[in-house]
DRENSE-536073 format. One record per residue (C-alpha): residue number from 1; residue in one letter; x, y, z. Coordinates in Angstrom, 2 decimals, padded with zeros to 5 digits. Each point is the difference from the previous one (the first is absolute). Example, Ala and Ser with C-alpha at 12.3 -4.5 7.8 and 13.67 -1.06 7.14 Angstrom:
<nodes>
num residuo c1 c2 c3
1 A 012.30 -004.50 007.80 .
2 S 001.37 003.44 -000.66 .
</nodes>
This chain:
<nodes>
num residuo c1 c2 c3
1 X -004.63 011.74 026.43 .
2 X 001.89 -001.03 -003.42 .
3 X 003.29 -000.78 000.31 .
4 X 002.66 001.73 -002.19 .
5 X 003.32 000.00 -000.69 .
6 X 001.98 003.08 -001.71 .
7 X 003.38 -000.11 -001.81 .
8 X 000.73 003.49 -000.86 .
9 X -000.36 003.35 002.14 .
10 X -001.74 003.11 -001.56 .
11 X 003.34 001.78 -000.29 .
12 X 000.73 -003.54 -001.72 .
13 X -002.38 000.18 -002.60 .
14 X 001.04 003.54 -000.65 .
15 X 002.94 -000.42 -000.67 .
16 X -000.98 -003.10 -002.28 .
17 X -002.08 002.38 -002.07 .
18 X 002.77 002.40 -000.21 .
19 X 002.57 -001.98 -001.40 .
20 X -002.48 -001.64 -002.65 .
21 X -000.59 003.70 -001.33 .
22 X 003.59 000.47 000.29 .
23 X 000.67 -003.13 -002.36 .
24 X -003.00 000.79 -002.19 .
25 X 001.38 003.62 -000.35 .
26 X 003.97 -000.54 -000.39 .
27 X -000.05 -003.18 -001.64 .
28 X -003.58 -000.42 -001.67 .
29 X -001.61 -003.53 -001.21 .
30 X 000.37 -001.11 -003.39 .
31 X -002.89 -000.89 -001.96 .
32 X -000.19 -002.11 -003.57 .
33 X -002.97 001.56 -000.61 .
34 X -000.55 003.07 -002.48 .
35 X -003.66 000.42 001.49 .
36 X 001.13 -000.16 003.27 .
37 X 002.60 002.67 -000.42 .
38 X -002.17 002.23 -002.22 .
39 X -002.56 -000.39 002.82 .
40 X 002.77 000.85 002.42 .
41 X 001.54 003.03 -001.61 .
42 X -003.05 001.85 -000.61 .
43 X -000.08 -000.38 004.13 .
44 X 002.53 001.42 000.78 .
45 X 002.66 -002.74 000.06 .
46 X 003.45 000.88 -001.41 .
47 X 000.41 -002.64 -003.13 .
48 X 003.21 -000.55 -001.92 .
49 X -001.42 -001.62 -003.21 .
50 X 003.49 -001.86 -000.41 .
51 X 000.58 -002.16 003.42 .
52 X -004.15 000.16 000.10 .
53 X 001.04 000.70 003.95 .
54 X -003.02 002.40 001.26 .
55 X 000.91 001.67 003.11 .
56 X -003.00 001.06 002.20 .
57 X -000.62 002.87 002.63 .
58 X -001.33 -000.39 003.37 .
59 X -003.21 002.41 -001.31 .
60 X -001.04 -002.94 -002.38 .
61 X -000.16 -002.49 002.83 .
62 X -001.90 001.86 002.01 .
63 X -002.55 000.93 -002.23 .
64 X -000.32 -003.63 -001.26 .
65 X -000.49 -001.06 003.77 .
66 X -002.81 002.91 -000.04 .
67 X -002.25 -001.81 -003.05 .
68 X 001.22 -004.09 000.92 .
69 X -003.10 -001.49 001.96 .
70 X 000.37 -000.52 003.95 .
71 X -002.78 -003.00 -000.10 .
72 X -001.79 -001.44 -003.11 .
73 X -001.17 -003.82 000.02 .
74 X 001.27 -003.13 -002.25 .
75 X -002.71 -001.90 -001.34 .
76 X 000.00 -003.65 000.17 .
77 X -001.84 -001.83 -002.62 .
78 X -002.40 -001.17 003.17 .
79 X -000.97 002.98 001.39 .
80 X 000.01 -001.16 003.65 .
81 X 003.62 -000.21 -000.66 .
82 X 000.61 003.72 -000.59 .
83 X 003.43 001.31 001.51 .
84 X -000.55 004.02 001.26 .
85 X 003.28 001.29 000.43 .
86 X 001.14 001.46 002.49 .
87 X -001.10 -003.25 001.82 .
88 X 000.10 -000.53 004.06 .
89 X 002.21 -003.44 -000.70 .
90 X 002.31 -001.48 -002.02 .
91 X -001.83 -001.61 -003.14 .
92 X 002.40 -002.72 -002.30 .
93 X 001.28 -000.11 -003.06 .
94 X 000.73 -003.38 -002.05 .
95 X 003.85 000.12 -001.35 .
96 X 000.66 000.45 -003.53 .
97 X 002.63 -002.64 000.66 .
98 X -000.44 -003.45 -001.04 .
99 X 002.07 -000.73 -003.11 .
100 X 000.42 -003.25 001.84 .
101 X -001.82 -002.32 002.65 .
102 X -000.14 -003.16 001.83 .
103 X -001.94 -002.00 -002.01 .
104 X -003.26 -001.04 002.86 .
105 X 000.03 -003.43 -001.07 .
106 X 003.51 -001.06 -000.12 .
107 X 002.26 002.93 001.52 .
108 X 002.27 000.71 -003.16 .
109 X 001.39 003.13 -000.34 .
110 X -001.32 001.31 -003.59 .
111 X -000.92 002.64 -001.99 .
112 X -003.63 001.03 000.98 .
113 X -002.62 -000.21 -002.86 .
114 X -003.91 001.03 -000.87 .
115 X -001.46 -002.18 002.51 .
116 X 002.26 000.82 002.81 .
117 X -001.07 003.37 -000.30 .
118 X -003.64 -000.67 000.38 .
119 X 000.71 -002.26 002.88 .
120 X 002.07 003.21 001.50 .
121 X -002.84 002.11 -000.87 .
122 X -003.08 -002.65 001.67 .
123 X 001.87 -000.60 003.05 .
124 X 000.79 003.89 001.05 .
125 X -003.39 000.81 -000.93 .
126 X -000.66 -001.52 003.07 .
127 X 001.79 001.61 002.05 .
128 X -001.23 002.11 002.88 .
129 X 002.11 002.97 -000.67 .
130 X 000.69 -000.59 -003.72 .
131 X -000.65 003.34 -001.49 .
132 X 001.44 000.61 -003.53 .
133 X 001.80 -002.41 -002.17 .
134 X 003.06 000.44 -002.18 .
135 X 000.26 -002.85 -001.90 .
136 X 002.85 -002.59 -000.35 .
137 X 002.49 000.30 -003.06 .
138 X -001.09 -002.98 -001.87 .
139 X 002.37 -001.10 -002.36 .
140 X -002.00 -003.21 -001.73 .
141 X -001.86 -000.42 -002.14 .
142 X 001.84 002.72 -002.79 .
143 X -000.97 002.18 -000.60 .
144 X -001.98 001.24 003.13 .
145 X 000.25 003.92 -000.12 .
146 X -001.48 002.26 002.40 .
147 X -002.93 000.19 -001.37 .
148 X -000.88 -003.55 000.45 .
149 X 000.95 000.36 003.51 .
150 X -001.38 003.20 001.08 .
151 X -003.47 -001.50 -001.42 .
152 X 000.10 -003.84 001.18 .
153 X 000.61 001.82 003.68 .
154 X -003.63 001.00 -000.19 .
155 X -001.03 -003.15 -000.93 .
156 X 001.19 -001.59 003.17 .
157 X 000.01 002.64 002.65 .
158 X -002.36 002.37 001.14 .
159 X 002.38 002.31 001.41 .
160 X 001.31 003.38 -001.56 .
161 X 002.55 -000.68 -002.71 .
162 X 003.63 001.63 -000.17 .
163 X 002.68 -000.53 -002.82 .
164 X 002.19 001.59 -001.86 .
165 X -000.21 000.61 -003.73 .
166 X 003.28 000.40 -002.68 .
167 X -001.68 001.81 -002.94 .
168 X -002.50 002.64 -000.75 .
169 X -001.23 -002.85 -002.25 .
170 X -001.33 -001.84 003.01 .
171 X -002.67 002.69 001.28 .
172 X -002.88 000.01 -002.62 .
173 X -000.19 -003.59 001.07 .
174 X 000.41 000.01 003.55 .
175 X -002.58 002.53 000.29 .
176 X -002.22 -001.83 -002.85 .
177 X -000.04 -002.95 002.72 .
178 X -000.84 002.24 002.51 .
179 X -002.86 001.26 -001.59 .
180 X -001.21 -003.61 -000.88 .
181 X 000.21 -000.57 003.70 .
182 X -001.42 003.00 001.39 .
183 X -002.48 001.00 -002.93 .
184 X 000.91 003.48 -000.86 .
185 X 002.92 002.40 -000.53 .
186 X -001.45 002.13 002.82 .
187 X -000.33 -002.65 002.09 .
188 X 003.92 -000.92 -000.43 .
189 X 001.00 003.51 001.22 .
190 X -002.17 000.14 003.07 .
191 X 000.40 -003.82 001.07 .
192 X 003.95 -000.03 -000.29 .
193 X 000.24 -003.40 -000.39 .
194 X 003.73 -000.42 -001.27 .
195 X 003.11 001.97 001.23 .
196 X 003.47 -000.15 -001.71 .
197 X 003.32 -000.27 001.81 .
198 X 002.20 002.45 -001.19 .
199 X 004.07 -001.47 000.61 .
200 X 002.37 003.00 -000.63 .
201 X 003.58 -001.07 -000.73 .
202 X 002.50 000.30 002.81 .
203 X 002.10 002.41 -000.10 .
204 X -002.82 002.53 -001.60 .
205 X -001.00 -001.03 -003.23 .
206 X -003.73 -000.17 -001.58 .
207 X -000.51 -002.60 -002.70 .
208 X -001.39 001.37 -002.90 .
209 X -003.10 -002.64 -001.09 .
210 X -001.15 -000.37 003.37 .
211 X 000.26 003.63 000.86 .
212 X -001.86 000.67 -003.62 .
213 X -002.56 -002.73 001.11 .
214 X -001.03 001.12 003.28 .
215 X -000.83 003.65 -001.30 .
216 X -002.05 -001.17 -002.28 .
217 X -002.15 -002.24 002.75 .
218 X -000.19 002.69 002.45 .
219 X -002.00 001.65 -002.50 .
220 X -002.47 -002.69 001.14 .
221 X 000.85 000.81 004.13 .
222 X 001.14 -003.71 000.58 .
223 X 002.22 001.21 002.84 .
224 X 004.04 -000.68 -000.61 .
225 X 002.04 -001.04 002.86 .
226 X 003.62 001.21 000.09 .
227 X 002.61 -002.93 001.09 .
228 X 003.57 001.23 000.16 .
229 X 002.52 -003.05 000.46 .
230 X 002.99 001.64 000.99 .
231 X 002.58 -003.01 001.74 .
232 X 002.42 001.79 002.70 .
233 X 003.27 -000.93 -001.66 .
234 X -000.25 -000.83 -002.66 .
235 X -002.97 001.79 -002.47 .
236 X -000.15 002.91 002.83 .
237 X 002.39 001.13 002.49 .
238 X 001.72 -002.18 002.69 .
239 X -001.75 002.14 002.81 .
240 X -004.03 -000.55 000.76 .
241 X -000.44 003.52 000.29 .
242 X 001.64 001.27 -002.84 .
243 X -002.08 -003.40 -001.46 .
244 X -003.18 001.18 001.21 .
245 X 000.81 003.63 -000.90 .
246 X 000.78 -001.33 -003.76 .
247 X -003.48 -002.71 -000.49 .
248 X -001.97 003.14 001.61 .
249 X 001.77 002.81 -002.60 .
250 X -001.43 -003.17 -003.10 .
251 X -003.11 000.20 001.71 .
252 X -001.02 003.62 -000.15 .
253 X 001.55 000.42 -003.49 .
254 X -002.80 -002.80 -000.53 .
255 X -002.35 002.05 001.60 .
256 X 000.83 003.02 -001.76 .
257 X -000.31 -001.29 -003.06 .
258 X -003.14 -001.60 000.07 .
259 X -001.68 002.78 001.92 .
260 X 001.20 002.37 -002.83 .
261 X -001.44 -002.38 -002.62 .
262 X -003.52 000.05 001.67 .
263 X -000.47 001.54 003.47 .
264 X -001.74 -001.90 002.02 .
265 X 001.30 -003.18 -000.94 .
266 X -000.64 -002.95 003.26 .
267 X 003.73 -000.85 000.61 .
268 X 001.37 -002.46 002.67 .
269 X 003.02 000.75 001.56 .
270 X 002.03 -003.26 000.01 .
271 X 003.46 -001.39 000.24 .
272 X 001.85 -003.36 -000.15 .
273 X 003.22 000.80 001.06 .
274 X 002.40 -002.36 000.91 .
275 X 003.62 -000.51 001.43 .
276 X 003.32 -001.64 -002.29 .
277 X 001.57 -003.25 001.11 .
278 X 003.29 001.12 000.15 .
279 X 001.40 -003.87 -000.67 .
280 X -001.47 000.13 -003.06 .
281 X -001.20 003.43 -001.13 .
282 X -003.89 -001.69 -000.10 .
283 X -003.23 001.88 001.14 .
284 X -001.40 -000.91 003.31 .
285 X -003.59 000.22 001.24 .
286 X -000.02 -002.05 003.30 .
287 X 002.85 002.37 002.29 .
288 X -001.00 002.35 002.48 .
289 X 001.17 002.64 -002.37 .
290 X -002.35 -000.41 -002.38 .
291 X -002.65 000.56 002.14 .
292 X 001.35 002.51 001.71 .
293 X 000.21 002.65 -003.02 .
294 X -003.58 -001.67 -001.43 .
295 X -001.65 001.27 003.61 .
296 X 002.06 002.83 -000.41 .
297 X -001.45 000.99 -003.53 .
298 X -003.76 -000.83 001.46 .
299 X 000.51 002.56 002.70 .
300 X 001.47 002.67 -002.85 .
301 X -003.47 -001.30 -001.77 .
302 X -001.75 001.48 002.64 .
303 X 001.86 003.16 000.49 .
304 X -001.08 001.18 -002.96 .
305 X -003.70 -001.20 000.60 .
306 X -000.10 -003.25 -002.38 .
307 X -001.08 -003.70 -000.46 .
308 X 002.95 -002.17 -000.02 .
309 X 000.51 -003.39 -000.95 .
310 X 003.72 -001.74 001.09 .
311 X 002.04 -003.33 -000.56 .
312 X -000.04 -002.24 003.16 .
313 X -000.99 -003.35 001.10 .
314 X 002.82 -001.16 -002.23 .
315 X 003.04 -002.54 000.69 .
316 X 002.89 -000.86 -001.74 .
317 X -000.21 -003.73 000.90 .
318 X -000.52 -002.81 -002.76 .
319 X -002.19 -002.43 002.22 .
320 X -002.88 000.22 002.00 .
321 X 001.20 -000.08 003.57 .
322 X 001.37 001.73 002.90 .
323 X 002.11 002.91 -002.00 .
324 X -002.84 000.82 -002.19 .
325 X -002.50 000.73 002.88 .
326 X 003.03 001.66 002.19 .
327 X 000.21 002.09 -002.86 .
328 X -003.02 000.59 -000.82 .
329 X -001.27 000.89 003.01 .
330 X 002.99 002.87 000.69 .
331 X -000.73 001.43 -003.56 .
332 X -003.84 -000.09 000.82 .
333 X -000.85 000.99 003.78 .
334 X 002.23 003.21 -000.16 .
335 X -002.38 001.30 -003.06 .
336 X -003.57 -001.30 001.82 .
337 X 001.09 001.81 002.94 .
338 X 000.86 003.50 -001.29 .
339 X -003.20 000.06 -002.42 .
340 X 001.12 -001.06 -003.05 .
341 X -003.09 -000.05 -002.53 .
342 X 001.02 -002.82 -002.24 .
343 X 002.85 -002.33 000.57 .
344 X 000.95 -002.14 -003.12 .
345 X 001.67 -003.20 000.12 .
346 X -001.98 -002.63 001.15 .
347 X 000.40 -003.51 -001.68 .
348 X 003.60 000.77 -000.67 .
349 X 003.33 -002.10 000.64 .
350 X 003.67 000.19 -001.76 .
351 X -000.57 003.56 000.03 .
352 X -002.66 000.46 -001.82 .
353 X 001.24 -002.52 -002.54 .
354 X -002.60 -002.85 001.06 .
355 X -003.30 000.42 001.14 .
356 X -001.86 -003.75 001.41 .
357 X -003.84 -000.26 001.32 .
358 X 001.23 -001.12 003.12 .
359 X 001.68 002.89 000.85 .
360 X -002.52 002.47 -000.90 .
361 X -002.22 -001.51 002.77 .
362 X 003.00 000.12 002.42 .
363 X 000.21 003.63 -000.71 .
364 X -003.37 000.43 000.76 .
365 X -000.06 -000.94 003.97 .
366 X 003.26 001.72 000.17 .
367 X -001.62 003.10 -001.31 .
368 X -003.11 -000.54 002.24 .
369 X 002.07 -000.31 003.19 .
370 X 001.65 003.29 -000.88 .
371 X -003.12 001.95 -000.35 .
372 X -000.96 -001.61 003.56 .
373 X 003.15 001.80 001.23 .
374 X -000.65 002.89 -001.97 .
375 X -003.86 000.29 001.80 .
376 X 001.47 000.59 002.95 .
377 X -001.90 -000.31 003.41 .
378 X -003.70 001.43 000.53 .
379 X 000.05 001.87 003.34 .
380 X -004.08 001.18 -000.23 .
381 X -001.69 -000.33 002.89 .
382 X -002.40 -003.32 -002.11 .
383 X 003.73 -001.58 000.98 .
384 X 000.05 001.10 003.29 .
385 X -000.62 -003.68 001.85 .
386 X 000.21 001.50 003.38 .
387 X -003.71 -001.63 001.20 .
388 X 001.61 -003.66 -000.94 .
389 X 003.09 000.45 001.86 .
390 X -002.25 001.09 002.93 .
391 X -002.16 -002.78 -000.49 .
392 X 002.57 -002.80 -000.22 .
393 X 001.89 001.27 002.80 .
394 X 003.61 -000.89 001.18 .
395 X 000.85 -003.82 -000.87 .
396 X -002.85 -000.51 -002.69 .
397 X 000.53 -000.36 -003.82 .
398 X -001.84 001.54 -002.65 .
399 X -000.74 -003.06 -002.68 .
400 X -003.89 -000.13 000.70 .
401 X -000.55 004.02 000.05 .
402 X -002.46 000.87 -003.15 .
403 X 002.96 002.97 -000.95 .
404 X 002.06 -002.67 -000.72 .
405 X -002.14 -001.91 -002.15 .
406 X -000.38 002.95 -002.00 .
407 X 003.76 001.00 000.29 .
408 X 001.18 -003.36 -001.84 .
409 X -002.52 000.07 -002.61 .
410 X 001.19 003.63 -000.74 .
411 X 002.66 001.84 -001.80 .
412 X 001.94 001.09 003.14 .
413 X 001.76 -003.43 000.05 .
414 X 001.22 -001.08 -003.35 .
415 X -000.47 -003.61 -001.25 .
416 X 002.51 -001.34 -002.06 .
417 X -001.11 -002.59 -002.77 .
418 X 004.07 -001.35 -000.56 .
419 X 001.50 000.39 003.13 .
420 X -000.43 -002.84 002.11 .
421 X -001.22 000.44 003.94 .
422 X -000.34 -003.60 000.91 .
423 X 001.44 -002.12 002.66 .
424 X 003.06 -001.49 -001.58 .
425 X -001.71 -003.42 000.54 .
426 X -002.67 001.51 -001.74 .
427 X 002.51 001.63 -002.85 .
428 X 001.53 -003.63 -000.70 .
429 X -002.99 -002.11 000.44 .
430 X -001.25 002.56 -003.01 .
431 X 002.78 -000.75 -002.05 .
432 X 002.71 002.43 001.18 .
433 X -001.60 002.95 -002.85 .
434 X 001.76 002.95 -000.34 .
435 X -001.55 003.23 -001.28 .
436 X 001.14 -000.93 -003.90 .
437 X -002.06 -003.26 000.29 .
438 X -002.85 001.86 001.29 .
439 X 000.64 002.40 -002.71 .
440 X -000.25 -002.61 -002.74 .
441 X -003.21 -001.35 001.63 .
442 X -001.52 003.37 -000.35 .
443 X 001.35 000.23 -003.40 .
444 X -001.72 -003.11 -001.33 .
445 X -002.94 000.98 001.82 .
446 X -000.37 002.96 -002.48 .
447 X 000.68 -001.47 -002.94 .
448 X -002.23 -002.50 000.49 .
449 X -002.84 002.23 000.69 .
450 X -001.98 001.75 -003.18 .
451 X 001.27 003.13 -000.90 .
452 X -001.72 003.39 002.24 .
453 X -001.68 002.88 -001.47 .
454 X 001.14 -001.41 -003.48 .
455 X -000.10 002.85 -003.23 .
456 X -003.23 -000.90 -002.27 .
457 X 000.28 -002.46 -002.98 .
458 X -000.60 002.97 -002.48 .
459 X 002.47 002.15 001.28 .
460 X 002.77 -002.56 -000.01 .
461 X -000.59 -000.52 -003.51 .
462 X 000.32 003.60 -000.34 .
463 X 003.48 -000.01 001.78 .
464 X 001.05 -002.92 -001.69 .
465 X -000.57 001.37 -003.58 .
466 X 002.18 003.09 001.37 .
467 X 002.92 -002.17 000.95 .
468 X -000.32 -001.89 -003.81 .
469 X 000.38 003.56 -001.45 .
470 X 002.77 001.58 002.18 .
471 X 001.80 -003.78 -000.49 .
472 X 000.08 000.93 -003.58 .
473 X 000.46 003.91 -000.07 .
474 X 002.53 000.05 003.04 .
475 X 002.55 -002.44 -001.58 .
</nodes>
């Protein structure tokens, strides 16, 4: 039996859905784009060609939810690594945080830089429920565009790639790499090895490059995932449900138009909303709030039948330490436990700001003992231990039965590798370790290790003479 938790009724979710159509329809989204509103109008959408606001009917959403995909499957450059979506438990997503980190060596706060990234990128390769990887916002060396990231993340990981992209510029070269990678153009549509995060601006605005970029890759069916970042209070309403209502109305105007632009388009349903600190007006990711409306939005993901991907496992704490895994477990366990797909956040401290090795392995157990909760107990009779209770009787103990052998080398009783279960005469005579020095043993552990599954010598040169050219042509 799985365990599940649920944070909005059916009425709930109806009434969700109803007030998005309601905003879409009174209010309407406003889009920079002169494709996207073409694409719109001819639709159906009501356009005025002055405020470029589109307002959109219920009828367009729902026949965009008829032609969006209910299941399709991210590649991973390793194929053994391949994500299917809808998926039975919560896979991870690396943060695109990380414009700073703790340097590993010395602990100073800096800006994070080319070979911080690969570090990020080694260590949460090995991860046991690393899943996709949205790269960290290097800022040195200069320039390092998006492009150069996007790419160098296939170097080092083996996982399925997600980004975003700025400028229709930056397709012909993402999906030149991806044929250098994959061998063929049809092999990039069928493999799906790269996804694109697609931020709407809070309070219903579409960028026009990005917008303009993304419907010119879904041409080659790299699914798009929508990620509205409406803050309660401050970018959205100071109400979570007229919060939620709001991110959800920016995420079917998302769907709508890229289902218009090519049905059939694989879309993620996502969401990375968050809640205002109201002593400063800043965005907060580690409150109860926040992940509140983000399980909130994964349950309206699945009312209308689709993947979703949401923010959680996120903290608003600058240090490793007890904050950052209170936090991160409250923003994390309430999305493993009500089926979330894809959570996104690991890594990530200072609100997203910081991203440090250690912590991505921290995130790690504390996403593996959620999916423990989340697997619930098995009541099948092959767990039915009635014959051992008869046969150890009253007053006996069950340490030498053969069941529980088996039962402690199993997956019924989860292991930590951080969390210490010594004695404490053990726990001191070891050092007194907590789970961040573990952490950094594991990390150096890694990074000491040669590189797995690494991309072949031709193809990086490939890759590499990409990233010279979109240096030069992307300045």
């Amino acid at each position: 039996m799985f365990a599940q938790a649920q944070f909005l009724s059916e009425k709930e979710h109806q009434i969700i859905h109803s007030e998005s159509i309601r905003i879409l329809e009174e209010v309407g989204a406003l889009f920079h784009s002169k494709k996207a509103l073409t694409i719109l109008k001819k639709n159906g959408a009501k356009v005025d060609p002055q405020s470029k606001i589109a307002k959109i009917s219920a009828e367009m959403v729902k026949e965009a939810l008829k032609t969006a995909p209910k299941s399709f499957i991210c590649g991973a450059r390793v194929s053994d690594k391949d994500f299917a979506l809808p998926s039975s438990f919560s896979g991870y997503v690396l943060d695109n945080g990380g414009i700073f980190t703790r340097d590993f060596k010395t602990g100073e706060r800096r800006i994070a830089n080319a070979q911080d990234n690969y570090e990020f990128l080694r260590v949460f390769d090995e991860m046991k429920l690393a899943t996709m990887v949205w790269g960290t916002s290097v800022q040195e060396p200069e320039p390092y565009n998006l492009i150069r990231k996007i790419l160098t993340a296939y170097m080092y990981s083996s996982l399925h790639i997600q980004d975003e992209l700025s400028h229709p510029k930056e397709v012909p070269f993402i999906i030149e790499g991806l044929e250098a990678i994959l061998g063929s153009s049809d092999a990039v549509r069928q493999r799906k090895l790269f996804s694109v995060v697609y931020c709407t601006l809070a309070p219903l605005v579409h960028e026009g490059h990005m917008c303009d970029a993304y419907l010119d890759l879904i041409e080659y069916e790299q699914p798009v995932c929508v990620f509205p970042m409406t803050c309660a209070g401050s970018t959205g309403p100071g109400s979570l449900f007229s919060n939620i209502a709001l991110g959800n109305a920016e995420a079917l105007s998302s769907l709508v138009l890229f289902q218009m632009a090519k049905p059939g388009c694989p879309l993620i349903y996502g969401d990375a909303s968050g809640s205002t600190n109201f002593s400063s007006g800043g965005f907060l990711e580690g409150s109860p709030e926040m992940v509140l409306q983000t399980a909130a939005r994964g349950e309206m993901a699945r009312f209308y039948g689709l993947p979703n991907e949401q923010a959680g496992c996120l903290t608003d704490a600058k240090e490793h330490g007890a904050q950052a895994v209170m936090e991160k477990m409250i923003t994390t366990l309430p999305l493993a436990m009500s089926g979330v797909d894809l959570i996104q956040g690991p890594g990530a401290l200072e609100t997203s700001n910081m991203m440090t090795l250690e912590q991505i392995v921290v995130d790690d157990e504390i996403a593996c003992m959620c999916k423990r909760l989340k697997d619930g107990v098995d009541i099948s009779e092959a767990k039915n231990y009635f014959e051992d209770i008869r046969d150890v009787k009253p007053g006996g103990h069950f340490l030498t039965q053969p069941s529980t052998l088996k039962a402690c080398r199993s997956s019924e009783f989860f292991m930590p590798q951080l969390a210490d279960r010594n004695s404490c005469d053990q726990w001191v005579a070891l050092g007194r370790p907590d789970i961040y020095d573990r952490a950094r043993k594991k990390v150096e552990e890694i990074l000491a290790s040669p590189q797995k599954n690494p991309l072949p010598d031709d193809v990086i040169g490939e890759l590499e003479d990409i990233m010279r050219r979109a240096d030069e042509e992307l300045k």
